[in-house]
C-alpha positions as CSV (number, residue, x, y, z in Angstrom):
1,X,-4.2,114.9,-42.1
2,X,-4.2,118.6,-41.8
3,X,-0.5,119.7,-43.0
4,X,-1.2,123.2,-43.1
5,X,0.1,125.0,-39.5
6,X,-3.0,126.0,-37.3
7,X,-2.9,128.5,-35.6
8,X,-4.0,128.7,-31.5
9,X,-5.1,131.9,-30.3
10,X,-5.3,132.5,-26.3
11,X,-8.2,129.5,-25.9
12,X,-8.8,129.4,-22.3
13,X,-11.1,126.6,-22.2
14,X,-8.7,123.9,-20.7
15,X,-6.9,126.6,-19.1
16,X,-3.9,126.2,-21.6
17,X,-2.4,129.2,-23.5
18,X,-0.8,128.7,-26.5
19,X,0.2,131.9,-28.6
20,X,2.2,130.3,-31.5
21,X,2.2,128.6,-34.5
22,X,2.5,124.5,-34.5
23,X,2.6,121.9,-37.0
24,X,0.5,118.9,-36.9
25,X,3.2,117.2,-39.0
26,X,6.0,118.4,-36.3
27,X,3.8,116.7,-33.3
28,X,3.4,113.3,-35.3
29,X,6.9,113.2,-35.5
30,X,8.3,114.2,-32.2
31,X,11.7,112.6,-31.6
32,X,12.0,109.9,-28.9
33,X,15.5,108.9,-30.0
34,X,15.4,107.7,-26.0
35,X,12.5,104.8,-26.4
36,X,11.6,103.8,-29.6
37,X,8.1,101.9,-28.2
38,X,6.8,105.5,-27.4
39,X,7.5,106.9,-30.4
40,X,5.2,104.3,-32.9
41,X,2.6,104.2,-30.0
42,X,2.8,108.0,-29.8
43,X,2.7,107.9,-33.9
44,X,-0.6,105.1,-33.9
45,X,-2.4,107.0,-31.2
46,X,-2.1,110.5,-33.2
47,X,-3.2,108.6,-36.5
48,X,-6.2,107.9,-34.7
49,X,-6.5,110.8,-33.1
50,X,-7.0,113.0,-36.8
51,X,-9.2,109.8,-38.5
52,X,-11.5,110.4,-35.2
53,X,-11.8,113.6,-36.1
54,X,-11.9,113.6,-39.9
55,X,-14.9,111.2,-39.0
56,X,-16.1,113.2,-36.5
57,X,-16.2,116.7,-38.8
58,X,-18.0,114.7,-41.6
59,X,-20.7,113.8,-39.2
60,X,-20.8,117.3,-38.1
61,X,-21.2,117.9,-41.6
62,X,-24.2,115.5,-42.7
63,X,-26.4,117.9,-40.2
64,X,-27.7,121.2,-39.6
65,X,-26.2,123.7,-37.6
66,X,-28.1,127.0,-35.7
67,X,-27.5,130.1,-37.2
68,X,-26.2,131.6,-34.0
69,X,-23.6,131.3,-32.0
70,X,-25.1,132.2,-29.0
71,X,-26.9,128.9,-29.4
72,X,-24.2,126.6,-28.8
73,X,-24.4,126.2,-25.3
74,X,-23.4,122.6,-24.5
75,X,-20.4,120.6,-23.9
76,X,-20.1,119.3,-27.1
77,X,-19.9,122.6,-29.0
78,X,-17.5,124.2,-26.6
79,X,-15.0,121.7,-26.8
80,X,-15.3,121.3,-31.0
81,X,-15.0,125.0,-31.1
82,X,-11.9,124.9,-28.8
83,X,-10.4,122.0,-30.7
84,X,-11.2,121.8,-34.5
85,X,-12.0,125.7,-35.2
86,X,-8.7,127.7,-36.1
87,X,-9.9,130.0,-38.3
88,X,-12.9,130.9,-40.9
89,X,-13.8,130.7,-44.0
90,X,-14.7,133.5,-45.9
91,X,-18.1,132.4,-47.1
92,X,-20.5,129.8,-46.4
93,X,-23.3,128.6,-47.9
94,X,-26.8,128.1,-45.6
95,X,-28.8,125.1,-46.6
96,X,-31.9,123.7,-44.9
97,X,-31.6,121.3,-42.1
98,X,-34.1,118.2,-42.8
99,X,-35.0,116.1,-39.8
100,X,-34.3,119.3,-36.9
101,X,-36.9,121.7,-36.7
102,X,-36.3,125.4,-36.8
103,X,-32.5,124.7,-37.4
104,X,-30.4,126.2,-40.1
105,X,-26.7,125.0,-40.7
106,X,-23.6,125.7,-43.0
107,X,-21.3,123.5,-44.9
108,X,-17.2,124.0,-45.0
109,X,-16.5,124.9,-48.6
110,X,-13.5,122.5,-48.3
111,X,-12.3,120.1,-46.1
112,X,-8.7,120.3,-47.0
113,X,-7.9,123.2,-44.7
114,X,-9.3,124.4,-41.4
115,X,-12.7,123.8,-41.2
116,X,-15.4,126.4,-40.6
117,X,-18.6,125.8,-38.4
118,X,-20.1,129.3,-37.9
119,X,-22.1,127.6,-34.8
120,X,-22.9,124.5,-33.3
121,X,-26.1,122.6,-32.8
122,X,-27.7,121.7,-29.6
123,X,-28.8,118.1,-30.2
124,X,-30.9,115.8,-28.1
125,X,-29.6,114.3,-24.9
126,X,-28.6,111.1,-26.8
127,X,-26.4,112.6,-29.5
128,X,-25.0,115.2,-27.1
129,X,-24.2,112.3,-24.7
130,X,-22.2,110.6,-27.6
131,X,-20.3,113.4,-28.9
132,X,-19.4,114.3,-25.8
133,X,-17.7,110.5,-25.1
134,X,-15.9,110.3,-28.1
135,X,-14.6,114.5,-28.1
136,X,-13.2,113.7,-24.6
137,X,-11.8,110.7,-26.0
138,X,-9.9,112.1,-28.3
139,X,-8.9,114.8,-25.9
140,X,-7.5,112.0,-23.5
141,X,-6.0,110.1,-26.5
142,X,-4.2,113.7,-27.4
143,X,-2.9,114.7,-24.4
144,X,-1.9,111.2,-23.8
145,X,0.4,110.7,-26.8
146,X,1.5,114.0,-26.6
147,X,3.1,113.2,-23.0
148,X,4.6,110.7,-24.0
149,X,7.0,113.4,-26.1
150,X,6.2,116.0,-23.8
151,X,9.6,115.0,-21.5
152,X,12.6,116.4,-22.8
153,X,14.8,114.3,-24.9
154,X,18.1,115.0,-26.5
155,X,18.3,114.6,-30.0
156,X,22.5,115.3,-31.5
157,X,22.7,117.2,-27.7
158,X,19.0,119.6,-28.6
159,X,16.7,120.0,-26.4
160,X,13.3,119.1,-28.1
161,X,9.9,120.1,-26.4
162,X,6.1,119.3,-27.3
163,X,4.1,122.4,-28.7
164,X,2.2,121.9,-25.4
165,X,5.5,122.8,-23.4
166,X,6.4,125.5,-25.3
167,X,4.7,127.9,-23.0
168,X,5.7,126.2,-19.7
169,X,9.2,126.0,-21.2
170,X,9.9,129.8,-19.7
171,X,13.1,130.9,-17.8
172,X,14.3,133.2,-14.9
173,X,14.3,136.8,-16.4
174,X,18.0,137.2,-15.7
175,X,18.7,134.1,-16.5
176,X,17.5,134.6,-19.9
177,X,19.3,137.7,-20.3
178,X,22.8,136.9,-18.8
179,X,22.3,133.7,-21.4
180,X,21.6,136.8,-24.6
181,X,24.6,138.1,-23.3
182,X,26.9,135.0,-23.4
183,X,25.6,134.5,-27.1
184,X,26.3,137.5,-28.2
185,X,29.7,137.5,-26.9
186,X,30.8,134.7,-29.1
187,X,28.1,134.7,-32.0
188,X,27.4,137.1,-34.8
189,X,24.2,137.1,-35.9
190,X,20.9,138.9,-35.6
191,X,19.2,140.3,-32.7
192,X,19.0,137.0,-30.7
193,X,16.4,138.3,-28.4
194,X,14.2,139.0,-31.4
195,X,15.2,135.5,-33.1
196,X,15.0,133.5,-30.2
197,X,12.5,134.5,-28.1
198,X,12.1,130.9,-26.3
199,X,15.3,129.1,-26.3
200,X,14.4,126.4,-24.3
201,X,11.4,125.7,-26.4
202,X,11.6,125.5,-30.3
203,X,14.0,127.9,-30.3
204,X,16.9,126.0,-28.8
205,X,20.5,126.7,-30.7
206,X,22.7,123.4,-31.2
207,X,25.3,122.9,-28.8
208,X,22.8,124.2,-25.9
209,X,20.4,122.0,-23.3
210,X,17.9,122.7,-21.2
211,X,16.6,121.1,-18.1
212,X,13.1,121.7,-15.8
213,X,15.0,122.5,-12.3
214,X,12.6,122.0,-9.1
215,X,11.2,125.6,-9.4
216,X,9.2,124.6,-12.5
217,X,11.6,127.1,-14.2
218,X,13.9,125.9,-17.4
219,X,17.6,126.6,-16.9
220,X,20.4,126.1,-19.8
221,X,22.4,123.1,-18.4
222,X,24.7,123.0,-21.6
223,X,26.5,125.7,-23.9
224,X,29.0,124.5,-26.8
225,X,30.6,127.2,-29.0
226,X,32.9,126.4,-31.9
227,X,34.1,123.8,-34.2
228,X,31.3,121.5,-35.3
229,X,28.8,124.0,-33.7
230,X,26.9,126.1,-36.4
231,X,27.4,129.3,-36.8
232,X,31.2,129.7,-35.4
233,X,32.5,131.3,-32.8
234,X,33.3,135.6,-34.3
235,X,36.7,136.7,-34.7
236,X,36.6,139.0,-31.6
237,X,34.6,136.5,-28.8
238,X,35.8,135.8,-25.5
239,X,34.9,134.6,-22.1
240,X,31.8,137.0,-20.6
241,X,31.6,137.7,-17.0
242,X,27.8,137.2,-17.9
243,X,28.2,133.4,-17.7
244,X,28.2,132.8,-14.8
245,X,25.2,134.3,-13.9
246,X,23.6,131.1,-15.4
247,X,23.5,128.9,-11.9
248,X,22.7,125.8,-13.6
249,X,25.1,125.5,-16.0
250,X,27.3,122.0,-15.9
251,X,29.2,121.8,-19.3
252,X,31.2,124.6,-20.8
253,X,32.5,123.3,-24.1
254,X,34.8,126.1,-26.3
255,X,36.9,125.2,-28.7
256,X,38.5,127.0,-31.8
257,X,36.6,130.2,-30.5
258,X,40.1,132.5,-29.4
259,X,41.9,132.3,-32.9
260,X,42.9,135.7,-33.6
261,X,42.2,138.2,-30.6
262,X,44.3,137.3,-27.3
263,X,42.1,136.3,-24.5
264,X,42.4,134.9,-20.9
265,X,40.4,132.9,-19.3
266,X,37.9,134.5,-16.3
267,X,39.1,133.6,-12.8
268,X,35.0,134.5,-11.9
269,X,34.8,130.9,-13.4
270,X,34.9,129.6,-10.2
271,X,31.3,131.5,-9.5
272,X,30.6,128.2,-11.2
273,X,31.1,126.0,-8.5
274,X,27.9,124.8,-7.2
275,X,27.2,123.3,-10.4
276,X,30.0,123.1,-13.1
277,X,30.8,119.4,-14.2
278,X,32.9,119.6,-17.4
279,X,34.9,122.8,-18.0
280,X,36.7,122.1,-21.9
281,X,38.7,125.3,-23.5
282,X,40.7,123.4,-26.3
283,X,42.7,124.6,-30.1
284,X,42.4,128.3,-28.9
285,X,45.8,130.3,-30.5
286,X,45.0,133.4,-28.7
287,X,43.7,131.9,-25.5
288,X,47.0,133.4,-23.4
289,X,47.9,134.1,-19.8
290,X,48.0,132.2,-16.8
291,X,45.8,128.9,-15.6
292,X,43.9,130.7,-13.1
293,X,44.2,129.8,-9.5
294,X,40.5,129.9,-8.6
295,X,39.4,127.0,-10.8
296,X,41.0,125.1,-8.0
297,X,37.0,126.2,-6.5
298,X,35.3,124.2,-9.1
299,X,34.8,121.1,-6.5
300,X,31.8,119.2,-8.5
301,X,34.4,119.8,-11.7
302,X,34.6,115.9,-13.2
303,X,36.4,117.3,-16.8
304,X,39.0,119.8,-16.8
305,X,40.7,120.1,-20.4
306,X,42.8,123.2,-21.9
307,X,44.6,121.4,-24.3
308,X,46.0,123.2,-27.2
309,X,46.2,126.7,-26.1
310,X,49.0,129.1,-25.0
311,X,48.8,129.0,-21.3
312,X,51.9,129.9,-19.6
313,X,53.0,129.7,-16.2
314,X,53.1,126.5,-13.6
315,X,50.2,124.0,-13.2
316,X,48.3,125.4,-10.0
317,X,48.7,123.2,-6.8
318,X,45.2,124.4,-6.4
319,X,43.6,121.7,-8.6
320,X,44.4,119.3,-6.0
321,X,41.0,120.8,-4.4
322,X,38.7,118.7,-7.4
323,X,38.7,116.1,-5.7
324,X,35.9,114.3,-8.0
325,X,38.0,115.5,-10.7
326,X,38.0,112.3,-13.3
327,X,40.1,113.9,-16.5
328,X,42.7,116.5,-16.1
329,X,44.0,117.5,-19.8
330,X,46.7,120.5,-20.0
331,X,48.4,119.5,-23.2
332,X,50.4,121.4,-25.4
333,X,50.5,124.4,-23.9
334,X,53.4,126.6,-22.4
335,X,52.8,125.4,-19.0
336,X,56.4,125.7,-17.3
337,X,57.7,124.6,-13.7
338,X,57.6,121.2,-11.7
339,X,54.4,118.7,-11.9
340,X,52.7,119.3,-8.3
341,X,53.0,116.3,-5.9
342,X,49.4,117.5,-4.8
343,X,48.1,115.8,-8.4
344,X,48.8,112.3,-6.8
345,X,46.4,113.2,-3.9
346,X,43.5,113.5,-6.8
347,X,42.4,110.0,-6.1
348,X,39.1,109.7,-9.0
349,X,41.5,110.5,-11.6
350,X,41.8,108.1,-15.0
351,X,42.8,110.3,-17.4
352,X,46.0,112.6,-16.8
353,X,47.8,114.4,-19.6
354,X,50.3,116.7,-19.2
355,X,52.2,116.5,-22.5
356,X,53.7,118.7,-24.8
357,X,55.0,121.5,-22.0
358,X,58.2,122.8,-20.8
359,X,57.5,121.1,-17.3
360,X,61.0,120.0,-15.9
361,X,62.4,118.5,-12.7
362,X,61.6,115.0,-11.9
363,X,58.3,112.6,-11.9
364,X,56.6,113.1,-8.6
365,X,56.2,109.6,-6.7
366,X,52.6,110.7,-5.6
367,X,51.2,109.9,-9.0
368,X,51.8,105.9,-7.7
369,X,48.9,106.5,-5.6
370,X,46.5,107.7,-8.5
371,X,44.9,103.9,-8.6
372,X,42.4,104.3,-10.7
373,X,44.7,106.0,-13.4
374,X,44.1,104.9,-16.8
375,X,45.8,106.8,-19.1
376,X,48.9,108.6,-18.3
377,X,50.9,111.0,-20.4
378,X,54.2,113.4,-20.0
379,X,55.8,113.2,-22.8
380,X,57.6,116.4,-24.9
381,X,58.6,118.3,-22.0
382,X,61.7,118.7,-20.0
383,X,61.7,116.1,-17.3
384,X,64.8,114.4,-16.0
385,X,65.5,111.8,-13.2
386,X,64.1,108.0,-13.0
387,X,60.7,106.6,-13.5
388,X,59.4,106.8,-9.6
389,X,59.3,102.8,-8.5
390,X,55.9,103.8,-7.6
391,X,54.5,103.5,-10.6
392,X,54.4,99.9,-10.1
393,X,51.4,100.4,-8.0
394,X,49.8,101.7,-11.2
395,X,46.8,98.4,-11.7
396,X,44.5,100.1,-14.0
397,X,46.8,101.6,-16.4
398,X,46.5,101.0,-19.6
399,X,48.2,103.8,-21.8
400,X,51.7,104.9,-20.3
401,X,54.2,107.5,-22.6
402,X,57.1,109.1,-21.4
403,X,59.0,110.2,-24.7
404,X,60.9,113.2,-25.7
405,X,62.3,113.7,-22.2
406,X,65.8,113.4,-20.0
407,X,64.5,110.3,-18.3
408,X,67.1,107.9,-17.0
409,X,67.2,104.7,-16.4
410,X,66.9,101.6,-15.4
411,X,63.1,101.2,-15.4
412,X,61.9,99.7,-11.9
413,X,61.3,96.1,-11.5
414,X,57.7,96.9,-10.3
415,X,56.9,97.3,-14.0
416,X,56.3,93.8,-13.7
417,X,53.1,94.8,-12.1
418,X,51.5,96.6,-14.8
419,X,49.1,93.4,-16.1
420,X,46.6,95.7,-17.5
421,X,49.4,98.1,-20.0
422,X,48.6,98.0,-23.3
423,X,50.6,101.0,-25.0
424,X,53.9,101.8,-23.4
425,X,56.2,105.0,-25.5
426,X,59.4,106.5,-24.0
427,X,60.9,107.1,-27.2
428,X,63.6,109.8,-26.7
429,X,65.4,109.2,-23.5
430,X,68.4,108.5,-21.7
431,X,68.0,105.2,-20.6
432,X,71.7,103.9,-21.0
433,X,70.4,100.5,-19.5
434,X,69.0,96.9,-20.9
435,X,65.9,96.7,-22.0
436,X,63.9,94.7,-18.6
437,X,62.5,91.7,-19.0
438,X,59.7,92.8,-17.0
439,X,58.5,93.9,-20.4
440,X,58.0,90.6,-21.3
441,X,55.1,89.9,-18.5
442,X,53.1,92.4,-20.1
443,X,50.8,89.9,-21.7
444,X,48.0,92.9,-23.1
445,X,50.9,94.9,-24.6
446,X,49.5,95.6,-27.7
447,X,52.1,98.4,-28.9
448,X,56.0,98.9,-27.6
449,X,58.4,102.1,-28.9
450,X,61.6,102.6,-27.1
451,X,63.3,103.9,-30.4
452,X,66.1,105.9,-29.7
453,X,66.0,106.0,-25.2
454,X,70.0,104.8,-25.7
455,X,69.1,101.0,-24.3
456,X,71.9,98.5,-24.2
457,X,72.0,94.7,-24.6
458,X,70.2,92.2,-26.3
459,X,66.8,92.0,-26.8
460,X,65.3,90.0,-24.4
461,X,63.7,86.7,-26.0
462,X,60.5,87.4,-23.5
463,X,58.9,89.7,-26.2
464,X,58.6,87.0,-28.5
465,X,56.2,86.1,-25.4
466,X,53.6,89.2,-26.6
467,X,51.1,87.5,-28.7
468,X,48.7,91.0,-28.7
469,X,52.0,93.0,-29.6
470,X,50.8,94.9,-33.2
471,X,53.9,97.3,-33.1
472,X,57.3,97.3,-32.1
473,X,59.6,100.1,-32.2
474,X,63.0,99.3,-31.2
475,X,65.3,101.2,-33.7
476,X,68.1,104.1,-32.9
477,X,69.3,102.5,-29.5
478,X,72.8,100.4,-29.1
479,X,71.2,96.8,-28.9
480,X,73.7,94.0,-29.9
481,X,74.0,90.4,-30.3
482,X,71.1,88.9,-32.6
483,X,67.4,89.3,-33.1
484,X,65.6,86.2,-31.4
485,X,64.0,83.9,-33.6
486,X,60.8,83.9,-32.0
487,X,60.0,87.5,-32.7
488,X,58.1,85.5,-36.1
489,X,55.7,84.4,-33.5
490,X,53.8,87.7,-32.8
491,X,51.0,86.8,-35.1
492,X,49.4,90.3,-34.9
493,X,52.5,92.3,-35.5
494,X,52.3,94.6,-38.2
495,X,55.1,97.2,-37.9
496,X,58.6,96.0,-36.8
497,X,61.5,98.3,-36.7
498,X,64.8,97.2,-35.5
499,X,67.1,99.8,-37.6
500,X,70.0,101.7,-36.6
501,X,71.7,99.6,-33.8
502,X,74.1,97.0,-33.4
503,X,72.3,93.8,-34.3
504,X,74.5,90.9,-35.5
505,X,74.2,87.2,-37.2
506,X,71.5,85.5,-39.1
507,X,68.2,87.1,-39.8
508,X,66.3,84.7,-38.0
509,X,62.7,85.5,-39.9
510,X,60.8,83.3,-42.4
511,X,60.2,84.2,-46.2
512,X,56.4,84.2,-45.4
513,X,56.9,87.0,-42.1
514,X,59.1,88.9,-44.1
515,X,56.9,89.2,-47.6
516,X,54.0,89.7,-44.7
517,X,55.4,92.8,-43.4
518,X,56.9,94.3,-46.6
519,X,58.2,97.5,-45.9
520,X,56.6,97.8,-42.4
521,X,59.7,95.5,-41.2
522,X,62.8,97.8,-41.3
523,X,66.1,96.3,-40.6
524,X,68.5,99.1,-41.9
525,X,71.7,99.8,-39.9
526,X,72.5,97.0,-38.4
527,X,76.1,96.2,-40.6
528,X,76.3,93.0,-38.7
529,X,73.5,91.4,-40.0
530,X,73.2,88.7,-42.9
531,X,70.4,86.3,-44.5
532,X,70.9,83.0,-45.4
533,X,70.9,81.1,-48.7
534,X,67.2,80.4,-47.4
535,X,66.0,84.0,-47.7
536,X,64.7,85.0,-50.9
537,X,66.6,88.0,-51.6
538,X,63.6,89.3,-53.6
539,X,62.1,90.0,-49.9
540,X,64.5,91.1,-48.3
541,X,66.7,94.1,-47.5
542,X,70.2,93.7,-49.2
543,X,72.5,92.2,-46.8
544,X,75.2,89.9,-47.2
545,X,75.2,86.5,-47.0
546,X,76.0,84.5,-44.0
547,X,79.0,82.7,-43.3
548,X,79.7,79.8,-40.8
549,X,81.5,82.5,-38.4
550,X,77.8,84.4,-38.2
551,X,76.5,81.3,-36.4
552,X,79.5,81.6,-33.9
553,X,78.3,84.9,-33.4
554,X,81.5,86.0,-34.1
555,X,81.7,87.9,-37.3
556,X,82.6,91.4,-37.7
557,X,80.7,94.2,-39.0
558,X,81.3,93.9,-42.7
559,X,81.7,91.6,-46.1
560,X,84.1,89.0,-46.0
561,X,86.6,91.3,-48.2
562,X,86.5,94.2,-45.6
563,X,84.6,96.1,-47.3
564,X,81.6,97.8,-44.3
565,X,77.8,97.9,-45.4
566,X,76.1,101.0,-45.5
567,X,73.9,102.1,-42.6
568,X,71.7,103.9,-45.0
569,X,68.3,103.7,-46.0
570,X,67.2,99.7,-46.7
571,X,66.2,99.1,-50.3
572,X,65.2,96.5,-52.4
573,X,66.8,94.9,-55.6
574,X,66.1,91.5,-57.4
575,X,70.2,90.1,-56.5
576,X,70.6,86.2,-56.7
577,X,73.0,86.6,-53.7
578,X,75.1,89.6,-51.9
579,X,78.2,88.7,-54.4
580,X,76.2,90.1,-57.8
581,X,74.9,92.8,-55.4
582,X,79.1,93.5,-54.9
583,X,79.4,93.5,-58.5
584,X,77.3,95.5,-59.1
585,X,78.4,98.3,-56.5
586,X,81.8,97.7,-58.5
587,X,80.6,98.5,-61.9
588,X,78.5,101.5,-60.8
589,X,81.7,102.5,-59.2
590,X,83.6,102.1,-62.6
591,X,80.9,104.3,-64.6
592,X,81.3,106.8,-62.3
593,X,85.1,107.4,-62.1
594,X,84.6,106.8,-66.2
595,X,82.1,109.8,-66.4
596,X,84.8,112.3,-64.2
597,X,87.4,111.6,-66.2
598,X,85.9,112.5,-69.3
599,X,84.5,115.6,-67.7
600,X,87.8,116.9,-67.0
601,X,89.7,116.1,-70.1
602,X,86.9,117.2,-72.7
């Protein structure tokens, strides 16, 4: 195979203009990440393609060729010249031409580059009749195979084209020149216009797609600036007004590009609307101001995220216009004011985030409608009030957190309708009520943290129920009476914390649970508790041991002496029993008071 690049000049014969370089190497491997048949067939049909014509050019070779080029006149010559003659050698050597009279010909000096035919015989009707089978044979072969690559596939979200499309691959003059103008506003590099010349062809940059619209015309469909997009974004980028002169464009992707220099965020976005699909603006320090009003006019809008920036102001009621909006992410922003009731009315919603805010006031009902809601968070902001008894109606959901607010409680009994819930938070609440028992229905529950939402009570025996539970965070709340038994049945646990309440009486857990969980099992601040002589107390927190008025639930917090446990931190140490632990404490003690003593008198 031919590896060096050949170059096509302006050949008009098929009626095909190619002005560039190509690589024979880059066409046998043209990427069909898409369908992996067409890509060997593709690669057998090009191998034969170049032994056809190695074959071919030796044949060629073995006879005599005219000395003029005004003799080639048939089929057969025109469509070798067009094909297999690039470029000339510098010299040639005649030799005569046995067995064709009055014919003089010219071997290639090598056949290792492009080879050089100064002319082309005319042979008899025969031979002319064959070559010209087998030429437009490998022409069909060709053009064949290189279809098959010749659609646009995306390869890590390029655009790849044939060499053949690279001329067809052309775009709308402003087009092209609002999309220099958007590069330049967050790229520094060279001249892009110079660099790039086709950047829907081989010049594509990562991050960018382009598709063939109905006018034969390619238009950028795709543009992603900043982290894991080579180069980055430039200290000074922002938004240009020049982007929305691209009509086609359906996914804005920009993160990590407004880091130092404030910037806002265009409210001629909504020029966009005809075609816009995913609008994400994420990890932007300097990305300040307002969430404009307008991009409530992005109706075909499907992704709207600006999470981790510094927007301020309230959450437009306009957004209740995107009414095919799928994923609404304003995270961890500044975003300040009430959650708009008109978000309940956005009814292809699965994903809505609206954490980490100073939002206040209390949980709109409306979001009860929002049934095909997945994934629903509020959590760090300033909300107060109860959890609307609409959220019952809640089937799909499957991720629900609520912590690091004023919530109070109780939670509804609809709960007990949430089948599908698999992560439920509300860590950092007011609750001041039991824990519901609805919980305990929640049979795809996979993680549970309440710690420290001021519940009451026992905990209810039901969780022992949650065979898919993997964590459970209960600690910091005012739960009494004692730990149910069966808690040792949740076979996946692998992080259970029950520290700092009011837990009481035997701890109820095997030697095998306990050395399972190690230090993922934290038991701390409950002075009430005790083990049993059946514990190994090399497994276990220190705690005293049990006496027969623990089983009557009715011991006090505290040793049998008086003396009150610790609610610090749980540690371990190698004690036969709490006695020698006592001891222990006593001689410590006694080293201590032994070490002041001498400090003062010496």
């Amino acid at each position: 195979m031919v590896a060096d690049a050949v170059s096509f000049t302006q050949i008009q014969a098929t009626g095909i203009s190619l002005s560039h370089s190509v690589s024979p190497v880059f066409v046998l491997s043209c990427p069909c990440t898409r369908c992996y048949t067409s890509f060997f067939v593709n690669a057998v049909l090009h191998c034969l393609f170049w032994v056809l014509l190695i074959f071919d050019v030796h044949f060629l070779a073995s006879k005599a060729f005219p000395s003029h080029p005004s003799d080639c006149r048939d089929l057969t010559s025109r469509m070798l010249r067009f094909m297999y003659i690039p470029r000339c050698m510098a010299s040639v050597n005649p030799i005569p031409s046995p067995g064709l009279q009055n014919f003089t010909g010219c071997y290639p000096q090598t056949l290792s580059s492009a080879y050089c035919l100064s002319a082309l015989p005319e042979f008899p009707s025969t031979t002319m009749l064959r070559n010209t089978v087998v030429i437009l044979l490998m022409v069909a072969i060709s053009f064949f195979s290189l279809s098959s690559c010749g659609q646009a596939v995306r390869v890590s979200d390029v655009q790849v084209k044939s060499p053949f499309d690279y001329n067809i691959a052309s775009m709308d003059p402003d087009e092209l020149e609002s999309f220099y103008s958007v590069v330049e506003a967050f790229i520094d590099g060279p001249d892009w216009r110079a660099s790039h010349p086709r950047p829907c062809s081989e010049d594509i940059l990562p991050g960018m797609i382009c598709e063939e619209g109905d006018d034969n015309l390619f238009h950028v469909t795709r543009l992603q600036f900043g982290t894991g997009i080579s180069p980055t974004c430039r200290r000074n980028a922002s938004i240009p007004l020049s982007i929305t002169k691209l009509p086609y464009l359906e996914v804005l992707l920009l993160s990590e590009c407004f880091m130092t220099f404030n910037t806002t965020i265009p409210s001629e976005l909504e020029i966009l609307a005809p075609s816009l699909q995913e609008l994400s603006i994420r990890d932007n320090n300097a990305l300040v101001g307002s969430i404009p009003a307008s991009l409530g006019n992005l109706v075909n809008l499907e992704v709207l995220s600006l999470s981790q920036n510094k927007l301020q102001g309230e959450v437009p009621s306009t957004l209740a216009n995107l009414t095919r909006l799928q994923h609404l992410d304003l995270s961890y922003n500044l975003l300040s004011g009430t959650i708009p009731e008109v978000i309940g009315s956005l009814s292809s919603l699965s994903i809505l985030d609206l954490s980490g805010n100073e939002l206040e006031g209390a949980i709109p009902s409306a979001l009860g409608s929002l049934n095909t809601l997945q994934k629903l968070d509020l959590s760090s902001n300033m909300l107060r009030g109860k959890v609307p008894v609409e959220f019952g109606q809640l089937q799909s959901l499957r991720f629900l957190t609520l912590s690091n607010n004023g919530l109070a409680g109780p939670l509804p009994e609809s709960f007990i309708e949430l089948q599908n819930i698999e992560y439920f938070m509300m860590d950092n609440n007011q609750m001041e009520t039991p824990l519901p028992n609805a919980i305990g229905s929640w049979t795809k529950l996979k993680e549970l943290s309440l710690s420290a939402a001021q519940f009451v009570g026992p905990i209810p025996e039901v969780l022992g129920s949650l065979l898919n539970l993997t964590v459970l965070d209960l600690s910091n709340n005012k739960l009494a009476d004692t730990i149910p038994a069966n808690l040792q049945d949740l076979s996946q646990i692998n992080s259970l914390n029950l520290s700092q309440n009011m837990l009481s009486g035997p701890i109820p857990f095997s030697n095998e649970f306990m050395a399972r969980l190690g230090e993922r099992l934290d038991l701390h601040g409950n002075p009430g508790l005790c083990m049993n002589d059946s514990i190994d107390s090399n497994t276990i927190y220190v705690f005293r041991s049990c006496k027969s008025s623990d089983f009557d639930n009715s011991s006090q917090a505290g040793y049998g002496d008086g003396s009150q446990i610790s609610a610090g931190a749980p540690f371990f140490l190698p004690s036969d029993s709490g006695g020698q632990v006592i001891q222990l404490a006593c001689t410590c003690n006694a080293m201590h008071l032994l070490a002041i003593l001498l400090f003062i008198f010496l």
